[in-house]
N, C-alpha and C positions, 0 to 999 in steps of 0.2 A: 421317147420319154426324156423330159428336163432333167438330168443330173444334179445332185445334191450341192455339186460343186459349183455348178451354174447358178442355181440357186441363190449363193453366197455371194458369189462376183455380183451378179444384180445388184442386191438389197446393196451392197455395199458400193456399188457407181451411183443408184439414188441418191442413195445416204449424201454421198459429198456433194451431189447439185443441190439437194434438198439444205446442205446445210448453212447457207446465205443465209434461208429461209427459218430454219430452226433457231439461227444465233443473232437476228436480226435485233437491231433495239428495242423494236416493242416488246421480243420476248425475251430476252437480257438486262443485266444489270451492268450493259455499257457504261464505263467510265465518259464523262464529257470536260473533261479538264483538256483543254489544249493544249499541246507542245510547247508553243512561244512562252504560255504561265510558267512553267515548270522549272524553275531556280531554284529556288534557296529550300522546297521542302518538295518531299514525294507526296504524289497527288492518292498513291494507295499506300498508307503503312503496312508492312510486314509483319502477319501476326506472328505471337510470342510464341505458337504452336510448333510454326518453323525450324526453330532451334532446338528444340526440347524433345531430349530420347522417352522411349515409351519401351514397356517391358509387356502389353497385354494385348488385347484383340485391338479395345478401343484405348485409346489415351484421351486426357482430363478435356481434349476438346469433340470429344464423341463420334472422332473422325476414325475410319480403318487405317492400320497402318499403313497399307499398300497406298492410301492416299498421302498418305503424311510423307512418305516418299519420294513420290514424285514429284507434289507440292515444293517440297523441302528442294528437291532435285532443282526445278525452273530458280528458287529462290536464291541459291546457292550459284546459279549461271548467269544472274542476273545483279547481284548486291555489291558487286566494286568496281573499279576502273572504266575504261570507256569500250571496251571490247567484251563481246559473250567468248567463252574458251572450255572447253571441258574434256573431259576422258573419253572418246568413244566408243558406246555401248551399242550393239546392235539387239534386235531382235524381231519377233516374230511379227508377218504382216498382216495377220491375221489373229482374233482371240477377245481378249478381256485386256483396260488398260492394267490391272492388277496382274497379268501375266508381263508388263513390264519392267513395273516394281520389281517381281524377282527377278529379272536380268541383272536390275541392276545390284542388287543385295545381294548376289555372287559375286561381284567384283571388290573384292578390296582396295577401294579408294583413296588416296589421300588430294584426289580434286575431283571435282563438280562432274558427274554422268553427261554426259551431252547425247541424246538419243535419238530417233529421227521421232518419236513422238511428241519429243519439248519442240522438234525444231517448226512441224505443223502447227504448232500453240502460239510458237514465236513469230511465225509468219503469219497466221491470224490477227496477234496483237498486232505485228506492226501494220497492218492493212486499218485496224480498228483507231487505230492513229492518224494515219494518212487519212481516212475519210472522215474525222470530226475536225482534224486541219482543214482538207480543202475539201466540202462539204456541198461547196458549189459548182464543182467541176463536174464535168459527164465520163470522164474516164479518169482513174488514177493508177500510175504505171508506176512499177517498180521492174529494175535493173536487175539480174544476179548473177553472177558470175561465180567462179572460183581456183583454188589451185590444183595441183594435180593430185594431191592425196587419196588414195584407192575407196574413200567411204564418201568424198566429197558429190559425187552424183546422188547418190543415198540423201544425203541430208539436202541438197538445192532440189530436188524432186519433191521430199517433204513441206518444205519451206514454200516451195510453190504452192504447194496447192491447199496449205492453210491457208495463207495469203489469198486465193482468188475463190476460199470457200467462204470468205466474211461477207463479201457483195457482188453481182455479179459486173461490177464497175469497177474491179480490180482487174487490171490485165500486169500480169507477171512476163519477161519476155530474158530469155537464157544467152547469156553472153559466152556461154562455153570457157575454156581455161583462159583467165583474164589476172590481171594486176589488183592489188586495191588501190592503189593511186588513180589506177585506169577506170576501178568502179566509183571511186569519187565524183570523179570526172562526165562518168556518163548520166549524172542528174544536170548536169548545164549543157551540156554538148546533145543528148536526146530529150531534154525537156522529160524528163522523171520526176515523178514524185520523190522518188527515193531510192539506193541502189546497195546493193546487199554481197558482198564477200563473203565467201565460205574460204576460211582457212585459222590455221594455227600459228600460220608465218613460222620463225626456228624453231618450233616445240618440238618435239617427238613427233614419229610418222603415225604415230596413236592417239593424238590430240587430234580436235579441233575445233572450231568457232563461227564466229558472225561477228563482221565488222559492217557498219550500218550508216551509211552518209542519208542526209535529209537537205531539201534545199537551203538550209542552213547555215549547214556545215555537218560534222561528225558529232558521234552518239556525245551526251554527257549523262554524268552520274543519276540526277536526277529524270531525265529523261528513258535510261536505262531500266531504271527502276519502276517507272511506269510500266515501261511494256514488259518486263515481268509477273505485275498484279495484274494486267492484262491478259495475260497468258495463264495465271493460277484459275482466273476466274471463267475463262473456256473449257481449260482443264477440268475444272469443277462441274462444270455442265454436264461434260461428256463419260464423268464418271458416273455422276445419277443418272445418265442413259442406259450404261450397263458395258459398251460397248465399244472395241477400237477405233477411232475416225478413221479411215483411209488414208494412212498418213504417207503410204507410199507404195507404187508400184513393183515394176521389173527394174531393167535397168537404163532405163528412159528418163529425162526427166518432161513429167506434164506439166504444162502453160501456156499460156497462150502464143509465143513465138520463141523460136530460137535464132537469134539475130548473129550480127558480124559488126561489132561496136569497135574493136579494138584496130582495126585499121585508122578512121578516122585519128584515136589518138596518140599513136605510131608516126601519123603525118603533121600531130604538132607539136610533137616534139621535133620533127624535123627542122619545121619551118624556126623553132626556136634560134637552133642550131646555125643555119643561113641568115637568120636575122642579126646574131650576134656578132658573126666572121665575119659574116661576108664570102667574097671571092666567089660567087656563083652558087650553083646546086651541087658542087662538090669541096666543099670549106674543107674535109677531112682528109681530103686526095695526100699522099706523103707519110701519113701515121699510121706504124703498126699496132692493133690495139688488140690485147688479148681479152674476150669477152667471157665470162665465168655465170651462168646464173645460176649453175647446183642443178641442172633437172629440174629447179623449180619455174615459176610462171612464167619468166620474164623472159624466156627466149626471145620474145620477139624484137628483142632492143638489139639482137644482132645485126638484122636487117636494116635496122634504123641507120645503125654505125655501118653500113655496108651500101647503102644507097648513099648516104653523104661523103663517099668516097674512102673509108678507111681501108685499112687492109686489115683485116680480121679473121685470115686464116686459120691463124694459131688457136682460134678460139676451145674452147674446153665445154664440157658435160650440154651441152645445147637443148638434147631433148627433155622434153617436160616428161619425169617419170615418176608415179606417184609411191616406188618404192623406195625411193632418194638411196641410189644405188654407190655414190659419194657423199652419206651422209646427208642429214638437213642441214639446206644450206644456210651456213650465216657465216655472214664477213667477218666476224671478230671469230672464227674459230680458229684456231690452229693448222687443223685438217685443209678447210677451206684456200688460207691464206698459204700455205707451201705448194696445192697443186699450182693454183695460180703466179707462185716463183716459179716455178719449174715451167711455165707452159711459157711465162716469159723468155725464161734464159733461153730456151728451143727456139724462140722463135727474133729473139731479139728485139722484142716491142719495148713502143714509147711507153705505154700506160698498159697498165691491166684493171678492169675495169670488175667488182663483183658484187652481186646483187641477195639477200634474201630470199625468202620460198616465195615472198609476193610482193617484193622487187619495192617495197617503201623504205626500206635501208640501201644501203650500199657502202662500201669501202674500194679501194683501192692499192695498188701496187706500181712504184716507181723507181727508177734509177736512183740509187745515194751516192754519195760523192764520191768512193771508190769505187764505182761500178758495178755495185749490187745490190741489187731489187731489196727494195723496204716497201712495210707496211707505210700508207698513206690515207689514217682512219683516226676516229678518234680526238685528242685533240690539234692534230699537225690538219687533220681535214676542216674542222672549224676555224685554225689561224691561214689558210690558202683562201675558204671564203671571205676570212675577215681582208685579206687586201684586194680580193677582189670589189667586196664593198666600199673601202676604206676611199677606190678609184671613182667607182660607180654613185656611191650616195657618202661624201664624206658627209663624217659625226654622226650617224646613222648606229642604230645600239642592236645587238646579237642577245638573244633569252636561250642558255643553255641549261640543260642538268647539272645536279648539284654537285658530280664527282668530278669534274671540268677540273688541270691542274693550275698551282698558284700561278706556273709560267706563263701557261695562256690567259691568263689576266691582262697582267703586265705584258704581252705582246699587243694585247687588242689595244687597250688603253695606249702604248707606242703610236698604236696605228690613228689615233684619236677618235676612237671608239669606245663605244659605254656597252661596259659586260655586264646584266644580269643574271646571277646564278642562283637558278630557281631550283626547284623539284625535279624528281624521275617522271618518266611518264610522258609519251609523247604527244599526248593533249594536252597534258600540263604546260610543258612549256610552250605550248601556237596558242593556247588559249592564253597564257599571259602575254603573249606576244601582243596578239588581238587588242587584249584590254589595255596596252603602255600606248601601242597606236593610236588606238579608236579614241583616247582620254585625251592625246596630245600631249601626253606626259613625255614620250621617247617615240620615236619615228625606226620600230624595229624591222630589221629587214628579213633577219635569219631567228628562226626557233629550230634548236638543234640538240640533239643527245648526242653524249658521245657513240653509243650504240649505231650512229649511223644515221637513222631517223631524222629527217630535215625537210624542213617547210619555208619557204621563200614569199617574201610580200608580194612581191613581181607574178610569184602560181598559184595566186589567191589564198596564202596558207597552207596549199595543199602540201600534205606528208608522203614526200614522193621520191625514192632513191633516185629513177631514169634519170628525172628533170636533175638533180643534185649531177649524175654523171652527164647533162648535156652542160652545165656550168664548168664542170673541169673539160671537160672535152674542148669546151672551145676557147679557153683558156688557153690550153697545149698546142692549139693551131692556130691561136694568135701569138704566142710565144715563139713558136718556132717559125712563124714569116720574119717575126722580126731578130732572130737567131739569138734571143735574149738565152738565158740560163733555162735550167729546167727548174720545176715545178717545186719540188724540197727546197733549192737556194733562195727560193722567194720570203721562205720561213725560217732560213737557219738564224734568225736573231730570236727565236725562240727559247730559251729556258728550259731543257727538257733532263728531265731523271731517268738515270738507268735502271733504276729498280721499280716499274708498276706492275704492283698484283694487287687481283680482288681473292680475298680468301672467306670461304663460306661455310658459314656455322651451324649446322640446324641443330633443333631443339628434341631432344631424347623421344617423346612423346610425338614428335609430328604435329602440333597442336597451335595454330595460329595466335589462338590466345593465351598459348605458355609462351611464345617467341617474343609476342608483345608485352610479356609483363618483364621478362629475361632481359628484353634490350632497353627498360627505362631502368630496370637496374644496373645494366652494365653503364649506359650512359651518365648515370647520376653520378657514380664511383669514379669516373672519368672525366667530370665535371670538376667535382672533388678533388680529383689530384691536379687537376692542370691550376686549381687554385694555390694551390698550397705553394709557401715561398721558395724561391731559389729550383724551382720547377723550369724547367726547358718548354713546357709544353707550353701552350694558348690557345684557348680557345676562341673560333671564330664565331663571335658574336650575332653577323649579320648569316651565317647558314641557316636556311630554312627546311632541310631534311633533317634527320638524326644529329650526329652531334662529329664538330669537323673541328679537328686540331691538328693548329702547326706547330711544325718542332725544326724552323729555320730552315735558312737554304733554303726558300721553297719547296722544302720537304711538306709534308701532311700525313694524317689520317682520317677517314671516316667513317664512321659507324653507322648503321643504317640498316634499318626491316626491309626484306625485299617487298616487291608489292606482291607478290604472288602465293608463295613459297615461305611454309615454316624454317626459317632460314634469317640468322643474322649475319650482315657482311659486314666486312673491312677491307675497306682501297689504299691502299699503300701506295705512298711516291716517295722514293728517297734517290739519295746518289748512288747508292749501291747497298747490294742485300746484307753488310756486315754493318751499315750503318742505320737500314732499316732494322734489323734484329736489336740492335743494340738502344736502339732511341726508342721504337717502337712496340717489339712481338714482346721482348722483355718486359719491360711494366708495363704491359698488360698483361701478359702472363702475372705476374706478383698481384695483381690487380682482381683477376677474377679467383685466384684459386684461396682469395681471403675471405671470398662472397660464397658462403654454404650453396644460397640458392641458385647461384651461377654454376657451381662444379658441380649437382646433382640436375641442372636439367638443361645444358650448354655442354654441346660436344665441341669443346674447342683444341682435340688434339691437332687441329692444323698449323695452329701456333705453336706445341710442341714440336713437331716435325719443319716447321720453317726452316 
């Protein structure tokens, strides 16, 4: 006798062959707006339903709320920046999608549910993309890969097999634990339609996301947005069905291949490396180099730096481990950057080299003039590229983010360089990059955050830490054939303050739209005083984030929405913390505690405690 359970597994392995056929165009209300159109407006508006709390069975759009949730959920994973990112929710593989809704409406969230049922939706939509783009092709292949987060199998498993339930011309093929530079890369290097990262990069080991390259380039806002209405409107399907899609297995991920991508781009970054030095197939032979990647993706850049000859003994945390057992790794943390002194001083190396959870940031650590190890990140890493550019492509112009210090202005410009200081956001600044180049306006060669984040004209744009540490790398071993200075002396005519901190504000409420209405208040009253006569302050006029005043010396501040996070920052540079308190924490202390609406919904005791 057939078992009940057997029963279940059936209908439900039909179900997903059959669902090509169930969500095909003729029986859909497939979107046909193509990618390439998708600028300046979303090709699905966001209905008003979205946004709007409901207290009853049905609310004013006669939707259940368990729909309005999930709805709400894709909509909320989908509506800003260039990256999907959310809370990790699990639940049951089996049921009602209404038995997901309440997973997720037990978690108290203050970010976006990310589920493995959005992430089947989301992989559907972008399959429903890829096939009205290339429409005339016999196969459309998408790449995935991911990092090592304990849910990240869960969710590429998902993600698969929306993806290859939209047609059965989608073939999905699993890169196992992989970089996102490295899943950039495998739409030109395998001829992909499109290639898909699972991760949260620094977040929390509870977060995660979809980072989404198309032969293009990377995700943009408008295009984001689409495959979101894309994903509401499957969503939408599968709820008048009754019924869960098979959004996920065991612990397997299903698709059509599990491939071995990431050697290929292992060996070009090599060849980078040999092409720049020189000196044979071992250009590294001679350099101690302490390699750090956190347990996250990028172990395998050891290797890289280990086949071109370095010595990379001393290296730290190597294995990819998805409980990040030293923390998530990110270079600018504190944690991060001291085991990596320490794993230096042990070992006596040139460089220490450290990576993000998916290895598209990076920083560094290096000898300073007394003989100990400094951070080499931030702005001191964008004025080493600027001479190595300044060599390479003189007058050649740098698009950084907008907390960039006055120093490193004036250093670039030294070097006769044109500094653009644009926005946060590391799309932000490569896609203005793109657009100075492509206009003929500026010939930019680096788009860079200080956060690390950097993309090079030479690696097509791409937003890639490795390629940033084969740049220093072969820098330091062509420095040291020619027994020149190390790496810091290159920049010490740089302008630097000993006092930078970013200090972070959030808003009482948690409420994205209280944070935003908070910081054009604070801003305005800050505008206001820098006007006012016999003021120290000024305002810099050509800032295009938040609102940036200096107060001499190359001193500053800046005020600024985070992009994520109910949360208002302030980056301070001064020459020291009594003359930052004094120029700075001070009037603006005076400043807000005059503004009612600021001291009832701005917790800014961090400036009291400065």
């Amino acid at each position: 006798m057939v078992s009940g359970f057997s029963i279940i597994i059936c209908v439900l392995l039909y179900a997903e062959r059959c669902s090509a056929f169930l969500l095909s165009p003729s029986r859909t209300s497939r979107a046909t707006t193509p990618l390439h159109s998708l600028t300046d407006k979303v090709s699905h508006p966001i209905p008003a339903f979205l946004t709007q709390s409901f207290n009853t069975e049905c609310d004013n759009t006669n939707r259940p709320p368990s729909l309005n949730i999930l709805l709400r959920s894709l909509q909320q994973l989908t509506c800003s920046g260039s990256d999907i990112r959310g809370y990790f929710v699990d639940h049951s593989r089996f049921g009602s999608l209404a038995s997901v809704a309440h997973e997720i409406g037990k978690v108290q969230l203050h970010y976006p549910a990310l589920t493995p049922l959005a992430a089947y939706f989301l992989g559907h939509a972008l399959a429903d993309q890829l096939l009205l783009e290339h429409s005339d092709d016999e196969i459309v292949q998408i790449a995935i890969g991911q990092d090592p987060r304990l849910h990240g199998k869960r969710l590429v498993d998902s993600f698969s097999r929306g993806a290859e339930a939209a047609d059965p011309k989608v073939r999905v093929v699993y890169t196992g634990i992989s970089t996102t530079p490295a899943c950039a890369a495998f739409v030109p290097l395998h001829n992909c339609h499109a290639s898909v990262m699972v991760t949260a990069s620094h977040l929390p080991a509870d977060r995660n996301g979809f980072k989404i390259f198309y032969r293009t380039g990377g995700m943009t806002l408008p295009v984001l947005q689409d495959l979101g209405a894309r994903a509401g409107t499957i969503l939408n399907q599968w709820f008048s069905a009754g019924i869960l899609p098979p959004a996920s297995g065991g612990v397997e991920v299903r698709c059509s291949a599990h491939v071995s991508y990431m050697p290929a781009y292992a060996e070009s970054l090599k060849r980078a490396v040999i092409q720049d030095v020189g000196h044979g197939n071992k250009p590294l032979e001679g350099l101690k180099i302490v390699f750090n990647p956190g347990n996250g993706a990028g172990g395998f850049f050891y290797d890289v730096l280990k086949d071109l000859g370095a010595d990379v003994s001393g290296s730290i945390h190597l294995e990819s481990d998805g409980n990040f057992p030293n923390g998530v790794p990110n270079p600018e943390y504190e944690p991060m950057l001291s085991s990596t002194i320490r794993a230096c001083e042990a070992s006596g190396a040139d460089l220490g080299i450290m990576l993000d959870t998916d290895a598209d940031r990076c920083g560094f650590v290096t000898l300073g003039k007394v003989g100990r190890y400094e951070p080499l990140n931030r702005n001191r890493l964008i004025a080493l590229l600027g001479v190595m550019f300044a060599e390479s492509s003189p007058g050649c112009a740098f698009v950084t983010d907008s907390v960039t210090s006055e120093g490193l202005s004036t250093f670039l410009k030294g070097l006769g360089l044109t500094h653009v200081r644009y926005v946060k956001g590391y799309m932000n600044v490569i896609s203005k990059a793109k657009e100075l180049t492509e206009s003929g306006e500026l010939n930019v060669e680096v788009a860079i955050e200080t956060s690390g984040h950097c993309a090079m004209k030479e690696n097509s744009y791409l937003d890639d830490g490795t390629y940033t540490a084969v740049k220093v790398v072969s820098l330091l071993a062509k420095q040291r054939t020619t027994k020149q200075c190390n790496l810091l002396d290159l920049i010490s005519s740089m302008p630097e303050m000993d006092e930078v901190s970013e200090l972070r504000m959030p808003v009482f409420d948690k409420s994205i739209e209280t944070m935003r209405e908070v910081f054009d208040l604070c801003a305005l009253t800050m505008e206001d005083q820098s006007a006012m006569p016999n003021n120290t302050w000024e305002t810099d006029t050509e800032n295009l984030e938040g609102i940036r005043i200096r107060t001499g010396n190359n001193q500053f501040l800046m005020l600024r929405k985070s992009l994520h996070d109910p949360i208002v920052s302030l980056q301070i540079e001064a020459r020291s913390v009594e003359e930052a308190r004094a120029t700075i924490v001070l009037p603006l202390l005076q400043i807000f505690k005059n503004e009612e609406q600021i001291v009832n919904n701005l917790d800014f005791s961090v400036l009291e405690q400065y």
